[in-house]
C-alpha positions as CSV (number, residue, x, y, z in Angstrom):
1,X,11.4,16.3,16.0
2,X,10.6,15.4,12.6
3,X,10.8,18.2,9.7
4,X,8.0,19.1,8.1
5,X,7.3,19.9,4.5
6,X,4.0,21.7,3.1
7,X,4.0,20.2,-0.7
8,X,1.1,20.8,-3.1
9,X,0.0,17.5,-5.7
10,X,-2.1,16.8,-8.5
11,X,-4.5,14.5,-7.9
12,X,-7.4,13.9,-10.8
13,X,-6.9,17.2,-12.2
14,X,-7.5,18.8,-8.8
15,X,-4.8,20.4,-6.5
16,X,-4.5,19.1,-2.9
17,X,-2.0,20.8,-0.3
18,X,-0.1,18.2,2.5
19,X,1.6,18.8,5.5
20,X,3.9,16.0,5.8
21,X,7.3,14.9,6.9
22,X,10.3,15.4,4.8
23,X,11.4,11.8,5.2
24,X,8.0,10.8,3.1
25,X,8.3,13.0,0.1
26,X,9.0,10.3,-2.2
27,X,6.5,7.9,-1.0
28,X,3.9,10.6,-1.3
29,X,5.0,11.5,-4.8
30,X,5.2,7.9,-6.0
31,X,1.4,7.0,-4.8
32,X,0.4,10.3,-6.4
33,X,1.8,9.3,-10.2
34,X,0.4,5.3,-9.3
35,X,-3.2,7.1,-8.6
36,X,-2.9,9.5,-11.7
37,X,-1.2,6.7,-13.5
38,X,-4.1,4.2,-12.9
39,X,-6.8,7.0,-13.6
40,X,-5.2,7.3,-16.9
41,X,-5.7,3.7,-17.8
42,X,-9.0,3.6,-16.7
43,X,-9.8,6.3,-18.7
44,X,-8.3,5.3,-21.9
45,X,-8.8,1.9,-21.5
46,X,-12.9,2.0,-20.2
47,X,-14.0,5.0,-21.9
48,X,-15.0,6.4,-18.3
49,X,-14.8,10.3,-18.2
50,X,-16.2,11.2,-14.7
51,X,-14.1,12.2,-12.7
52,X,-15.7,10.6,-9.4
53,X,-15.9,6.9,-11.3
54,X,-12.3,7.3,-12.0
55,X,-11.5,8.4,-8.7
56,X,-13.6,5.2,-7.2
57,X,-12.3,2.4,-9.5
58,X,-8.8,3.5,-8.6
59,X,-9.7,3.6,-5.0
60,X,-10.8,0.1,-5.2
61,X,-8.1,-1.4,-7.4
62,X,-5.6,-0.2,-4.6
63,X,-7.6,-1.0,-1.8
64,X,-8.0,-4.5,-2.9
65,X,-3.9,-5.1,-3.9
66,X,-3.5,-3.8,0.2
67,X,-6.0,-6.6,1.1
68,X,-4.6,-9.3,-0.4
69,X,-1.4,-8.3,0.3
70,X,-2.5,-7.6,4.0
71,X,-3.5,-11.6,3.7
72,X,-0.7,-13.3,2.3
73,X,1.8,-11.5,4.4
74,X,-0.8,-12.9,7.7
75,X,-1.0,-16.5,6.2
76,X,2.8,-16.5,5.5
77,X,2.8,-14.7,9.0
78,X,1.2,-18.0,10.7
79,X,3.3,-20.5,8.5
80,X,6.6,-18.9,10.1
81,X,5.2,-18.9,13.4
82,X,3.9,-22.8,12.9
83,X,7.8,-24.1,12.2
84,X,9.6,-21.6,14.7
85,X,7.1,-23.6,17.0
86,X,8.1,-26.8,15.5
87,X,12.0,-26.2,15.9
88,X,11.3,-24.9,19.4
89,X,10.1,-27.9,20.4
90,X,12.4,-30.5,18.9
91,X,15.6,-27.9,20.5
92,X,13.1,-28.3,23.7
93,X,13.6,-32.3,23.1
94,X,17.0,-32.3,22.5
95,X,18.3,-29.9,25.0
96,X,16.3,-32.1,27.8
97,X,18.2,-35.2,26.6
């Protein structure tokens, strides 16, 4: 059974309490202080000061870095699958010869 760990992180100013497992501490950390990080240059950087704007923009910078990385790794996906095909049919050839 995985260990848990009950940790607390700053979010946007506001406090949020996770149950998670000890083995994804440092991931958790590391996305908190890129959210924070990326709030901060929103803020600076756009002159936004609301909280929830910050909050969204962030939101949909990282959701649309996952989507397109969600779609090259599925195009580079098919292109491996396309020449494992290929060599699978010329070993076919060759090992009918």
């Amino acid at each position: 059974m995985k260990e848990q760990l009950s940790i607390k992180v700053s979010i946007a100013g506001r406090i949020y309490p996770l149950t998670i497992d000890r083995s994804e501490e440092e991931q958790i950390r590391k996305a908190v202080k890129n959210i924070n990080d990326r709030i901060a240059d929103y803020e600076k950087n756009y002159n936004i000061k609301d909280r929830q704007d910050l909050l969204a923009m962030s939101a949909l910078y990282f959701a649309s870095h996952a989507t397109e990385i969600s779609h090259n790794f599925n195009k580079e996906g098919k292109t491996i699958l396309e020449k494992l095909e290929k060599m699978d049919k010329v070993i076919t050839v060759e090992l009918k010869d």
